[in-house]
C-alpha positions in Angstrom: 15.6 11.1 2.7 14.5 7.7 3.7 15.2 5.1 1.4 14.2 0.9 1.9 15.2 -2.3 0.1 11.9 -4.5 -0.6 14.2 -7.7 0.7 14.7 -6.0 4.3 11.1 -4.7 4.7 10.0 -8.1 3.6 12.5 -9.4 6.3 10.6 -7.2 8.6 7.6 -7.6 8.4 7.9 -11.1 8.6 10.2 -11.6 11.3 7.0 -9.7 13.5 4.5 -11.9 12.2 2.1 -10.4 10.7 0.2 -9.4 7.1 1.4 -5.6 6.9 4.5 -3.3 7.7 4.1 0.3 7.7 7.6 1.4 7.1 6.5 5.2 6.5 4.0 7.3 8.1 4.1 11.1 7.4 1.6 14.1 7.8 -0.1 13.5 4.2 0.6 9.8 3.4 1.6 6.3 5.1 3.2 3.7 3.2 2.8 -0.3 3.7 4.1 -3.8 2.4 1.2 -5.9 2.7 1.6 -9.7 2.0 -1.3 -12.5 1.7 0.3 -16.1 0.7 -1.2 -18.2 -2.1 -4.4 -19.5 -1.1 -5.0 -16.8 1.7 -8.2 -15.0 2.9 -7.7 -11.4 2.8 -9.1 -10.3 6.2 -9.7 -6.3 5.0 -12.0 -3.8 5.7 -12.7 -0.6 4.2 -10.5 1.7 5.3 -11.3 5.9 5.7 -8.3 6.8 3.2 -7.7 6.5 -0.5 -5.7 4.1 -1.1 -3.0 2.8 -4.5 -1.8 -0.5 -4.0 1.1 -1.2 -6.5 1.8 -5.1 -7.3 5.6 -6.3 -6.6 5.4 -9.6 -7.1 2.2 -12.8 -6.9 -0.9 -13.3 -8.4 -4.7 -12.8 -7.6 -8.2 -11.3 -8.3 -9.0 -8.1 -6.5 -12.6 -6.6 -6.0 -13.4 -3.1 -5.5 -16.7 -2.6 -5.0 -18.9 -4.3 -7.9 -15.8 -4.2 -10.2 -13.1 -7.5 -10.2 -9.7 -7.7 -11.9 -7.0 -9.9 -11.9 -3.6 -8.5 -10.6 -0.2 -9.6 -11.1 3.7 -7.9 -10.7 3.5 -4.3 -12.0 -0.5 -3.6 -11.9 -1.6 -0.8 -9.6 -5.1 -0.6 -8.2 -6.7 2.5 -6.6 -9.6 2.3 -4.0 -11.6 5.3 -2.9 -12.4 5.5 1.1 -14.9 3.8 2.5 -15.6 1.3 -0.8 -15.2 -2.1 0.4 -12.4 -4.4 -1.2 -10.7 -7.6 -1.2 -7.7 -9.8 -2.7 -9.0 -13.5 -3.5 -8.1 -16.5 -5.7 -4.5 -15.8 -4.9 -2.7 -18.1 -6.9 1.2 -16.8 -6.3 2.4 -15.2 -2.8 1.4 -11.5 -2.9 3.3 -8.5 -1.9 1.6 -5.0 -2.5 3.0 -1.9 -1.3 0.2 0.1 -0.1 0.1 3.9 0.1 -2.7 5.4 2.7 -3.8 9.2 2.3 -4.0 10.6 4.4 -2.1 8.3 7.1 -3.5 5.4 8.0 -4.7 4.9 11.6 
């Protein structure tokens, strides 16, 4: 089993500096916290997995493709490979935990 606390990983991440943590990484999946703080540029690019982004906490737009929505604690978002996306207009500092398959990288 491995099992995380959000506060830790949050710790984590932000004691290397930088947007995203992968925290687990195993043959069919890898699992991230991503963070952009209010009024951030999200940097992304498409990426060659699927991907689910779940919500923990913050507010912002994402858009997938042609389509936009706003996002906010709870929503979960899934973007096919290869379609490009963003986070904008992010009005309250965002965390997402991001799950990759297959693996990231």
């Amino acid at each position: 089993m491995k099992a995380f606390r959000l506060d830790e990983l949050e710790a984590e991440r932000a004691a290397h500096d930088g947007a995203y943590l992968q925290f687990i990484r195993e043959r069919n999946m890898s699992v991230g916290l991503y963070a952009l703080d209010s009024g951030a540029t999200d940097p992304q690019q498409p990426h060659r997995q699927d991907e689910v982004y779940f919500v923990v906490s913050g507010r912002a737009s994402i858009t997938v493709g042609q389509e936009t929505t706003p996002v906010s604690r709870g929503s979960v978002v899934y973007v096919p490979a290869g379609v490009p996306h963003k986070f904008h207009h992010i009005s309250e500092d965002l965390r997402v935990l991001v799950v990759f398959s297959p693996p990231e990288g």
